[in-house]
Backbone bond lengths (Angstrom), bond angles and torsions (degrees), N, CA, C in turn:
res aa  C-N    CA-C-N  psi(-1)  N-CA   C-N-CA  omega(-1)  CA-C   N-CA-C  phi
1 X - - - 1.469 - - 1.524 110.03 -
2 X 1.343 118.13 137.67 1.340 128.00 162.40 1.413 133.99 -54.84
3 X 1.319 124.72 62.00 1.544 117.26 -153.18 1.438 100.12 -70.89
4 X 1.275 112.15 -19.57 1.830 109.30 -178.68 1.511 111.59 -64.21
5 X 1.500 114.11 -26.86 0.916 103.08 -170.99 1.445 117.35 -103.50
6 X 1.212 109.73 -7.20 1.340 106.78 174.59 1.622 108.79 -86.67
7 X 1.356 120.93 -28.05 1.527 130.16 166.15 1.316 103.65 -36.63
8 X 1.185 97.40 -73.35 2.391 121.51 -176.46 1.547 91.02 -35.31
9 X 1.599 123.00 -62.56 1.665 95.17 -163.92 1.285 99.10 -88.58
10 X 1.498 145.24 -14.47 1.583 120.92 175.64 1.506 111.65 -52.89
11 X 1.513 110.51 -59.27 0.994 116.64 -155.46 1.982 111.14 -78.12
12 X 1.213 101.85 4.27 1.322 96.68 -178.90 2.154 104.77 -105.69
13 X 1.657 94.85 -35.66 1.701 110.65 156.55 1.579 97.13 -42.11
14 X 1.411 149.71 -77.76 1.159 167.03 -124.70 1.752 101.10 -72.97
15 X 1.732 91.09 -72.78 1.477 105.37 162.33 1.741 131.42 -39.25
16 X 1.088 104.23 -38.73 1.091 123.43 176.69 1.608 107.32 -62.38
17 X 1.521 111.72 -59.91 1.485 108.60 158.49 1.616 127.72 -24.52
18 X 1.366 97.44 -66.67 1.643 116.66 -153.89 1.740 98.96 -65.67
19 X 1.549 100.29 -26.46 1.816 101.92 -177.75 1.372 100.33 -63.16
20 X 1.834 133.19 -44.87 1.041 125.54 -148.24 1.520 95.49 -134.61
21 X 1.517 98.37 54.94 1.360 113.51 174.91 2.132 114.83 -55.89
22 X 0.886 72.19 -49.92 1.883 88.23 176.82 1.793 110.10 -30.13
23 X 2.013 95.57 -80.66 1.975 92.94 157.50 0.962 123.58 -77.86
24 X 1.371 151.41 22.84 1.620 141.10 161.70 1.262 113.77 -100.95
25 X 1.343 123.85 -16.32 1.569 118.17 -145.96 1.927 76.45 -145.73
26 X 1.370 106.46 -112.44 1.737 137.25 -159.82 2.185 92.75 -31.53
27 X 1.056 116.51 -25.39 1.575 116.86 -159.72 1.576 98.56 -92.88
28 X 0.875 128.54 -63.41 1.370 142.36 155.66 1.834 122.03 -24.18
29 X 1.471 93.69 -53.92 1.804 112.32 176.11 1.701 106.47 -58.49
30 X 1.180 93.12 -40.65 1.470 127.84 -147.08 2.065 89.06 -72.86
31 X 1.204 118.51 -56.34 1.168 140.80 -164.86 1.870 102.44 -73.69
32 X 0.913 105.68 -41.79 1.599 106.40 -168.30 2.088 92.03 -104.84
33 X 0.791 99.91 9.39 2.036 105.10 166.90 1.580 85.40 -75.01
34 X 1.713 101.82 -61.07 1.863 102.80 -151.70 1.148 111.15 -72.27
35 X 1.774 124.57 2.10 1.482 119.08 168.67 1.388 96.80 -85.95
36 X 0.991 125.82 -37.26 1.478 131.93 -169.51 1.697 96.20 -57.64
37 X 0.814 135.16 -38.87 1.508 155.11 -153.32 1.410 102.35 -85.39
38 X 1.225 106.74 -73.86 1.683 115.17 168.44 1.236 117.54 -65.99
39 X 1.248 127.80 -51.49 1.130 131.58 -166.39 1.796 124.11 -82.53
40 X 1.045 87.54 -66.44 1.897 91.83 151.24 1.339 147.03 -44.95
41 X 1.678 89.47 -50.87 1.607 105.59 -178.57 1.345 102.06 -97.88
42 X 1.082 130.40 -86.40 1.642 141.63 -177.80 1.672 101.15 -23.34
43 X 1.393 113.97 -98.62 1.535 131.83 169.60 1.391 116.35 -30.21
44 X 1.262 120.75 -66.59 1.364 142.11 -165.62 1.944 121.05 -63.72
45 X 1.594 93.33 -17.95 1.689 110.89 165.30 1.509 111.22 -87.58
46 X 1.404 123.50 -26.98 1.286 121.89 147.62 1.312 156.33 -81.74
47 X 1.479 113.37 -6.56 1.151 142.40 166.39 1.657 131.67 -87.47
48 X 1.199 103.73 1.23 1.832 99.54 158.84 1.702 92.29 90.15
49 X 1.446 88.48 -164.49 1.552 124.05 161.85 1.534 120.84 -86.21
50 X 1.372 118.92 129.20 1.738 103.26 163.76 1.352 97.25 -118.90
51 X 1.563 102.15 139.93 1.567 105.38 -176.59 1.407 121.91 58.16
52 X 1.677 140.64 29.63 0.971 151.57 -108.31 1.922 120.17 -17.15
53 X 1.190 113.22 45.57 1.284 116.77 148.65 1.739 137.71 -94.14
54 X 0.866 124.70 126.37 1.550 113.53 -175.83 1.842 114.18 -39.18
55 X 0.979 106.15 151.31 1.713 106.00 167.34 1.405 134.39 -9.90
56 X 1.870 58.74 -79.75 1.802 106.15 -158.03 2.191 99.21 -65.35
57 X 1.240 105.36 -26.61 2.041 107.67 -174.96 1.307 81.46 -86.92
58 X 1.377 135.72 -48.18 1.504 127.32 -141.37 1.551 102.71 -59.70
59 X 1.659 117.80 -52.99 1.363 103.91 170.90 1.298 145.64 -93.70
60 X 1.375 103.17 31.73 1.680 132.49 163.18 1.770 110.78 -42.78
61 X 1.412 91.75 -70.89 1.754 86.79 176.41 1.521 111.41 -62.46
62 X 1.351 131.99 -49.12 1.441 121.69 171.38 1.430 123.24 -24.80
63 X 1.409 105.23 -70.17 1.435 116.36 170.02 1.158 129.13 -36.16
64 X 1.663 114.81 -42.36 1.337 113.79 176.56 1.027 96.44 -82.95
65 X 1.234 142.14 -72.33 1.326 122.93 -179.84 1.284 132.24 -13.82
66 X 1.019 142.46 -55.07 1.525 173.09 -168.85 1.557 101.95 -71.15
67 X 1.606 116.84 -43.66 1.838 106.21 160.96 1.296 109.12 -92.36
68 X 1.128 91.45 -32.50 2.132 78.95 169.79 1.154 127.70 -49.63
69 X 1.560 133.18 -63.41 1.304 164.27 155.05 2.023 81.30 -17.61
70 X 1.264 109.86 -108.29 1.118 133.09 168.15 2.100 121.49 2.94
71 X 1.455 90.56 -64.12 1.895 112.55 -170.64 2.157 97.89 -77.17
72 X 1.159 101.17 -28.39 1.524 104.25 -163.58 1.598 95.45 -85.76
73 X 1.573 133.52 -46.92 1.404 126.24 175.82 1.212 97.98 -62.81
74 X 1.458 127.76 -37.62 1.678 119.71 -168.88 1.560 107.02 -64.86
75 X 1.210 106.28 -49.43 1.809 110.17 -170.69 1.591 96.03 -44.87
76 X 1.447 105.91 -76.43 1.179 113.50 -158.49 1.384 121.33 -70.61
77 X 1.268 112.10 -3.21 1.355 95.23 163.81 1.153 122.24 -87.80
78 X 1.353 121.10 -42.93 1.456 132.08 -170.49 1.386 102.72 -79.64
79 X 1.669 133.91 -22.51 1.256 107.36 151.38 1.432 146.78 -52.56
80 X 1.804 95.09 -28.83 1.361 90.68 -177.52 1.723 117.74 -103.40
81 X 1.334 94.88 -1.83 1.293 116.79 168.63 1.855 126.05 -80.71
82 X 0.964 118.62 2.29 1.349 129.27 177.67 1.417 104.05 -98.17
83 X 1.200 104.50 -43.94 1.945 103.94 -172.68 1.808 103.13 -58.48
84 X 1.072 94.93 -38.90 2.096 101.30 -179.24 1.306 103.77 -68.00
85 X 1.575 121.18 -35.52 1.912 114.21 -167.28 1.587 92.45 -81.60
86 X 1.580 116.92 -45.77 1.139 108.50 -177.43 1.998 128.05 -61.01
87 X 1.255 112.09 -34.96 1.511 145.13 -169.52 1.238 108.55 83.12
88 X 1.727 116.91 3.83 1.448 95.49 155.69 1.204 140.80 -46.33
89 X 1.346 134.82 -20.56 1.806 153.03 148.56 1.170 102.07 -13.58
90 X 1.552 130.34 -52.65 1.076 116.78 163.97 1.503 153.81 -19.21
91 X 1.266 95.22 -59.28 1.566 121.14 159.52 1.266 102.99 -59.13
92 X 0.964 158.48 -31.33 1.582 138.48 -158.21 1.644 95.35 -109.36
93 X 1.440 114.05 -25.81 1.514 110.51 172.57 1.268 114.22 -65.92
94 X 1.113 121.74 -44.89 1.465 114.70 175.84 1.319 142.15 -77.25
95 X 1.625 94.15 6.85 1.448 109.66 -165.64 1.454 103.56 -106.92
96 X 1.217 102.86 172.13 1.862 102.93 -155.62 1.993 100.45 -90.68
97 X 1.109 102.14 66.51 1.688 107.32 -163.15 1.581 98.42 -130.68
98 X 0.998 123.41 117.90 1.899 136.32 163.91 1.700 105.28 -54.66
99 X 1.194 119.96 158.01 1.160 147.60 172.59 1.868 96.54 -71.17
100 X 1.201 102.49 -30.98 2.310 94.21 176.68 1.480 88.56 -86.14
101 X 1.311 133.97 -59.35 1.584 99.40 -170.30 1.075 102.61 -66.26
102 X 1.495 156.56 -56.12 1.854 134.71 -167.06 1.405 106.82 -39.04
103 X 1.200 142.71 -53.10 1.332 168.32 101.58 1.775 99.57 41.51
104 X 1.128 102.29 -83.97 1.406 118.21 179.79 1.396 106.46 -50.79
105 X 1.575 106.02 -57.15 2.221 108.02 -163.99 1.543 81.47 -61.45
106 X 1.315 124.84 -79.35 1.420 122.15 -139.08 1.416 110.21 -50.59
107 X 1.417 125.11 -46.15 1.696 146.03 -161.05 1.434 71.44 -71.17
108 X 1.668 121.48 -94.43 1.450 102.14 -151.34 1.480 143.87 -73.96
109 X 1.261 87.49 17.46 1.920 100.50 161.28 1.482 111.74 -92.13
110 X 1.505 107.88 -23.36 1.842 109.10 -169.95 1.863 85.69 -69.20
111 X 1.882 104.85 -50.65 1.166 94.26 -148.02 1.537 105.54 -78.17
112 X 1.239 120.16 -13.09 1.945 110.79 159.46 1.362 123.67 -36.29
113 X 1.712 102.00 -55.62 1.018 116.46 -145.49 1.688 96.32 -89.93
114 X 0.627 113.11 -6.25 1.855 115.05 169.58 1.445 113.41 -101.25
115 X 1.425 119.82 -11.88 1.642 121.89 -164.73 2.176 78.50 -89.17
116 X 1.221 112.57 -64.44 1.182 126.45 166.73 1.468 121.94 -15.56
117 X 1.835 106.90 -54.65 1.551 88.79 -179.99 1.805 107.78 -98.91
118 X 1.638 113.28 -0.27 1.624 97.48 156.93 1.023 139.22 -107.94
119 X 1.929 104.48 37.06 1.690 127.35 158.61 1.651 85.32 -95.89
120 X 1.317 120.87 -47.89 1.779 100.79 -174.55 1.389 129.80 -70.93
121 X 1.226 93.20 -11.55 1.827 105.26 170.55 1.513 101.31 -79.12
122 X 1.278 122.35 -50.32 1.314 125.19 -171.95 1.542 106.55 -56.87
123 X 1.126 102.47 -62.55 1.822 113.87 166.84 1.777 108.61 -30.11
124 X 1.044 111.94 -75.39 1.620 131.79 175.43 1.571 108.17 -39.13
125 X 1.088 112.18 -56.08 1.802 113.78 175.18 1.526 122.15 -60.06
126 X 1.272 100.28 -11.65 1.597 95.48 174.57 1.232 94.53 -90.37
127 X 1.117 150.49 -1.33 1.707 141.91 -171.84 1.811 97.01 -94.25
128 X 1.636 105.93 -11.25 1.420 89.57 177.34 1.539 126.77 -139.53
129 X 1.629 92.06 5.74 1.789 105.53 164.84 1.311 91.11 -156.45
130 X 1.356 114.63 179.04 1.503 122.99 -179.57 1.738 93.72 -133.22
131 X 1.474 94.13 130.58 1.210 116.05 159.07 1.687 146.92 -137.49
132 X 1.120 135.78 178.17 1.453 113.56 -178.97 1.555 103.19 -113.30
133 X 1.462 106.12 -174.32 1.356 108.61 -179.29 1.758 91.47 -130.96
134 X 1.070 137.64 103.71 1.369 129.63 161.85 1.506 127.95 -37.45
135 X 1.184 85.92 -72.78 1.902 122.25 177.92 1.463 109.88 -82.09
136 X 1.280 148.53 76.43 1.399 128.61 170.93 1.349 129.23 -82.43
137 X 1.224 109.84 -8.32 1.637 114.26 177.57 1.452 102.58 -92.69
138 X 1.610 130.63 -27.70 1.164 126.69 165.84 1.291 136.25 -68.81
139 X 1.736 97.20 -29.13 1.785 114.18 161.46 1.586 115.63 -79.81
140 X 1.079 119.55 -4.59 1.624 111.25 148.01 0.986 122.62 -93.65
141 X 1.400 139.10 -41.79 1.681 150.11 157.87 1.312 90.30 -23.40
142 X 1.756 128.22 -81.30 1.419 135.64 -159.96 1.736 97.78 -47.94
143 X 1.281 121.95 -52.24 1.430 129.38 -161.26 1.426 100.83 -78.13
144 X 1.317 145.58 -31.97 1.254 126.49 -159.59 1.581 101.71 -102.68
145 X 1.802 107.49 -25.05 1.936 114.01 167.05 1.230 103.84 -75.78
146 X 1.347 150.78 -18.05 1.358 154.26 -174.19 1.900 102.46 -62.90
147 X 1.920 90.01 -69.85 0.864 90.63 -156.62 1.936 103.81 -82.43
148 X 0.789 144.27 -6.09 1.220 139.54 157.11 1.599 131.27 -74.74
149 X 1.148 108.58 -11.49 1.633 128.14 158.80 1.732 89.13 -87.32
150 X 0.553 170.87 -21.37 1.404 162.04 -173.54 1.787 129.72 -96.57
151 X 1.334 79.69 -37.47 1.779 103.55 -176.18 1.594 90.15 -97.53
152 X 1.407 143.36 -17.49 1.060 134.49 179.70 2.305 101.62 -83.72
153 X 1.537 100.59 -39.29 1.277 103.94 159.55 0.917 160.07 -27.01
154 X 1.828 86.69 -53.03 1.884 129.45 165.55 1.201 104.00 -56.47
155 X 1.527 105.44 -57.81 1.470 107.38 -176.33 1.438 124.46 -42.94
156 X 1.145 84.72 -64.98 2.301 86.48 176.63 1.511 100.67 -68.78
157 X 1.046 144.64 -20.01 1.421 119.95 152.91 1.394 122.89 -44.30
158 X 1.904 103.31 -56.11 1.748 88.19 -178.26 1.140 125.04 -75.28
159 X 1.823 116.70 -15.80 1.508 93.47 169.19 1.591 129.38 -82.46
160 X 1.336 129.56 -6.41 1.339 141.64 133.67 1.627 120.04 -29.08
161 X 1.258 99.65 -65.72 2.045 105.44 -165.85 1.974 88.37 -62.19
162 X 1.166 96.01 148.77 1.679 121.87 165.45 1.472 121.04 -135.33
163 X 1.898 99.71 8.94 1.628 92.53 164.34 1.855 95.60 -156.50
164 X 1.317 120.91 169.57 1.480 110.17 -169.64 1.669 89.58 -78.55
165 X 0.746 161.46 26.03 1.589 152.91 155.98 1.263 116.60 -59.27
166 X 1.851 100.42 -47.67 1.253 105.65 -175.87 1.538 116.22 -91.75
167 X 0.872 117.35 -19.10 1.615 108.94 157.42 1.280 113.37 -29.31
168 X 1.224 112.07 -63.21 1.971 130.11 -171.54 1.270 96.22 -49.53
169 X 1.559 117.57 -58.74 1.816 107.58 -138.12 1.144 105.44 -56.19
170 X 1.485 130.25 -48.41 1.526 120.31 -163.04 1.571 109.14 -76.74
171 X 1.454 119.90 -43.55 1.463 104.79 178.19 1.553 107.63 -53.71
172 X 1.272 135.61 -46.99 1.423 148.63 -141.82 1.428 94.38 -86.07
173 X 1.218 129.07 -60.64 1.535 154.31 173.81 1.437 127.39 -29.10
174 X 1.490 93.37 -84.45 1.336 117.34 162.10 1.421 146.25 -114.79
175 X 1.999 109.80 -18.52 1.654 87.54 155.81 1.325 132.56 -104.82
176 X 1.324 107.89 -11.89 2.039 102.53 163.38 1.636 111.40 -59.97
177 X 1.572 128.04 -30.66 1.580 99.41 164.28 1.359 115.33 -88.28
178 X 1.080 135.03 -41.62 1.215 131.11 137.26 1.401 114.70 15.88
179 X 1.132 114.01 -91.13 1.851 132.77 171.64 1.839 105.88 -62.04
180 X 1.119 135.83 -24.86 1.420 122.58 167.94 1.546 119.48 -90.46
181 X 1.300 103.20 13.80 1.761 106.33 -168.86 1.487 83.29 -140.87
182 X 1.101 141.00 13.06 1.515 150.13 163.64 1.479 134.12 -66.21
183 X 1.626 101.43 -38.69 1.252 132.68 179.36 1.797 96.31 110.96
184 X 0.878 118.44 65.11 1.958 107.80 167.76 1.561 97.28 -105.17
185 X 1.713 116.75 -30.76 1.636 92.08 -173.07 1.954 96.93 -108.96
186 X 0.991 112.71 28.17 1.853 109.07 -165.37 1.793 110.21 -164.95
187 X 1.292 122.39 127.23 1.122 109.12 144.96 1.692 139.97 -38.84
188 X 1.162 130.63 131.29 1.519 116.89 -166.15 1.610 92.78 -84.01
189 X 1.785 125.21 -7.31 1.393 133.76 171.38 1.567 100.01 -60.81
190 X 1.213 161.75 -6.83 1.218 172.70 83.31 1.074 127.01 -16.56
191 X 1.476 133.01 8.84 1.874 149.30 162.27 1.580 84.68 -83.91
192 X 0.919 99.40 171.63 1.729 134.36 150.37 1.344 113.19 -77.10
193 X 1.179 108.51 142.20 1.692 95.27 -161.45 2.091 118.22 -70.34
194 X 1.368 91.68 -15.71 1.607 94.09 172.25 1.501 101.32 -66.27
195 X 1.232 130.76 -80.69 1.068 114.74 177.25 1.570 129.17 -49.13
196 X 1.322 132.03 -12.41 1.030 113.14 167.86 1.854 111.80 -66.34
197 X 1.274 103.08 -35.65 1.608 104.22 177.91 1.571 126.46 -59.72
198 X 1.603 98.15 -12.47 1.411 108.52 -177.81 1.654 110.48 -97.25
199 X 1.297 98.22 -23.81 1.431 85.53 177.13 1.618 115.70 -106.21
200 X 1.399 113.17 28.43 1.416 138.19 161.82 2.039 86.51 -67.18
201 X 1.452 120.28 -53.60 1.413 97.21 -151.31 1.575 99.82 -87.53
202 X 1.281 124.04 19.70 1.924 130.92 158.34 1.493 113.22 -70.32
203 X 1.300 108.98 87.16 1.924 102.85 163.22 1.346 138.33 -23.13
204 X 1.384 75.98 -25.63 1.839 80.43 -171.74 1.571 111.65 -72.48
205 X 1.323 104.01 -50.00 1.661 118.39 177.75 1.585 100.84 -32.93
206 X 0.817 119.93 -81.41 1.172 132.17 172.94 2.250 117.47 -14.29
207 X 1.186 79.48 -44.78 1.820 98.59 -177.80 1.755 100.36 -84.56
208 X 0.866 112.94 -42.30 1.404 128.39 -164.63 1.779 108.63 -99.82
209 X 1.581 113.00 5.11 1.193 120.87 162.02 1.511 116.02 -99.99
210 X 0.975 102.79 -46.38 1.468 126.56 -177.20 1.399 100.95 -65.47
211 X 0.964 118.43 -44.32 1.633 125.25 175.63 1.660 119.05 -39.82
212 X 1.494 84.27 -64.90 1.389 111.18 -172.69 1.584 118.22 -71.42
213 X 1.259 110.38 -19.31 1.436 104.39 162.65 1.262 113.46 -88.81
214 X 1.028 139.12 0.01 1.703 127.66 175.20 1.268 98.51 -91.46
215 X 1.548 140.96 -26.66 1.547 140.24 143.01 1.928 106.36 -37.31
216 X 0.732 119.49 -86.58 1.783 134.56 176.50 1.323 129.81 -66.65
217 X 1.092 93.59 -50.56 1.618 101.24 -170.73 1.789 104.78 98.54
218 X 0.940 104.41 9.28 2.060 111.72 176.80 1.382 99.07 -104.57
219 X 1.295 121.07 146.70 1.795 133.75 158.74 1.161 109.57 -149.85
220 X 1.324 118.31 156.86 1.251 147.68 158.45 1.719 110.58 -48.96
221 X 1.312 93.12 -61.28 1.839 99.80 -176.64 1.313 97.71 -126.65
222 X 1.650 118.16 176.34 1.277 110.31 -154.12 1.377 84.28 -98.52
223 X 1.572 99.40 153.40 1.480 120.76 157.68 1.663 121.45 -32.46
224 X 0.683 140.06 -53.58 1.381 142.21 -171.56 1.818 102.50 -56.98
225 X 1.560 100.43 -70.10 1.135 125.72 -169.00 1.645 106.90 -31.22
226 X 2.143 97.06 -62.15 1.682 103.21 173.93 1.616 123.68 -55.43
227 X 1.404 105.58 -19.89 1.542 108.70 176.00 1.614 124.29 -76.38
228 X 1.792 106.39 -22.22 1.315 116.81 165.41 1.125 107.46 -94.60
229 X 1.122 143.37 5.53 1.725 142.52 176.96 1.461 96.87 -84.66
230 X 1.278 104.18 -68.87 1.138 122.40 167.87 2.153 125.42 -25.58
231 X 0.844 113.87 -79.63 1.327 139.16 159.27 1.435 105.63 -30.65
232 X 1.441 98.95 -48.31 1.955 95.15 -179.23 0.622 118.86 -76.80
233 X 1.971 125.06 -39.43 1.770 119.51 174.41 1.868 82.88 -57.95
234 X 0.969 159.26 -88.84 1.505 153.36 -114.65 1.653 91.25 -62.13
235 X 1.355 134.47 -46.91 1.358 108.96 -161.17 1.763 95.09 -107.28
236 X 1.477 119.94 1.33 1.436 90.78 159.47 1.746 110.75 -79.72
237 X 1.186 126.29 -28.42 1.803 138.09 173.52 1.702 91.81 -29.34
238 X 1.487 116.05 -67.82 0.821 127.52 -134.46 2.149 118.02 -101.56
239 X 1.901 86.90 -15.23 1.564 89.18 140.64 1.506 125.09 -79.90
240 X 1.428 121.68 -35.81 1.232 133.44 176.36 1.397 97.60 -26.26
241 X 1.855 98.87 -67.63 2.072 116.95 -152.23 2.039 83.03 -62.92
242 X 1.211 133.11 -56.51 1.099 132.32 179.77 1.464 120.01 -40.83
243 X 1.452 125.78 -57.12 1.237 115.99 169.07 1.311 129.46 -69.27
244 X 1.721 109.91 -20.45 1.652 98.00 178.89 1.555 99.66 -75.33
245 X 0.914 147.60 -28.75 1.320 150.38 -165.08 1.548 101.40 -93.46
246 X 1.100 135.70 -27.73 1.710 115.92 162.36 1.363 109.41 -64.19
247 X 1.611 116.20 -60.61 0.946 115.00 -157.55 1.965 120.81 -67.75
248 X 1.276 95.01 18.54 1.650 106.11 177.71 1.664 110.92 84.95
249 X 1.633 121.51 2.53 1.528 103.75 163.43 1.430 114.39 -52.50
250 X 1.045 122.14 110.90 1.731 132.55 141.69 1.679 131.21 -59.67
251 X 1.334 121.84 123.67 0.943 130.95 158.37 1.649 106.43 -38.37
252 X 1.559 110.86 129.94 1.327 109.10 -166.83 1.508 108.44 -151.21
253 X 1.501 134.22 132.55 1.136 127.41 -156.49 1.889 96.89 -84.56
């Protein structure tokens, strides 16, 4: 394996961050403060316990979830999607680099750079509820498979999109409601039970259950279950990146 070359695009993916620190990082933080704000503080002093947790902690993991989900298709797509609008792509075609290291730089700079801003969200939420972490080796497990099933996602998004429109549709489309009909601001123990059965077939629940019990120790669905939900979007992502690349899709400006 080429580790030089997968170094060259992490660390230049990375860079790329730190230039446009403002929208990657501070805009994002910035956005899930004012749920914290409304939602926590405002709302969340009137709303009780769910599942005997306070409100205002209960939708801590949601939230992160919800930029995670969100920041990890964005990274990675539009990282690897700029080199094609630009025709810089070029350069990396001709260079003595496999489709697993491109694979590797791009995915694991998306997925840094999203693990990154939901330690700063996490950081940030204690300035506006207090909460615990039960599980902490399981709330990084959830956070670092989250976001690399996700940023691996991004990826086959950007090599799909052929104009910035499509970047948007699927984050915009389908996983921000997706993730708000998931359970990030509500127990789905609070549906009616038909709909709770319906939103058994939302992926996200599943990510965003599992989540939330390594915060508490409470879920929606059982732990195990979200860890194989989980796990499966990661290796269907990753036959996807496998079959477009056997079957001769090319990176294409």
């Amino acid at each position: 394996m080429n580790l030089h070359a997968v170094r060259a695009i992490y660390r230049f993916e990375m860079a790329r961050t730190f230039r446009t620190i403002t929208q990657s990082i501070a805009s994002p933080v910035l956005s899930t403060s004012l749920y914290f704000v409304v939602f926590g503080s405002a709302i969340g002093s009137r709303m009780g316990e769910v599942g005997g947790v306070d409100y205002g902690a209960f939708i801590i993991p949601g939230l992160i979830m919800l930029s995670l989900l969100n920041e990890s298709i964005s990274n990675a797509s539009f990282g690897i999607y700029m080199p094609k609008w630009a025709g810089t792509i070029f350069e990396l075609l001709s260079a003595p680099v496999s489709f697993v290291e491109v694979v590797l730089g791009y995915v694991g700079a998306a997925a840094t750079k999203s693990v990154m801003l939901g330690l700063l969200i996490l950081v940030t939420a204690r300035f506006f509820v207090p909460y615990q972490i039960e599980h902490p080796v399981w709330m990084v497990c959830f956070l670092v498979l989250t976001a690399v099933t996700f940023s691996l996602f991004g990826f086959i998004i950007g090599l799909w999109a052929d104009d910035f429109q499509k970047l948007q549709v699927i984050p915009l489309m389908v996983v921000t409601p997706l993730t708000f009909l998931g359970g990030a601001f509500y127990s789905i123990d609070m549906l009616p039970p038909f709909w709770q059965r319906v939103t058994l077939f939302n992926p996200v629940v599943y990510l965003i259950s599992g989540f939330r019990w390594s915060f508490y120790g409470v879920a929606d669905v059982d732990v195990a279950i979200s860890a194989l939900a989980t796990l499966g979007f990661l290796a269907l992502c990753l036959a996807a990146v496998w079959w477009i690349f056997r079957t001769g899709y090319k990176l294409r400006s």
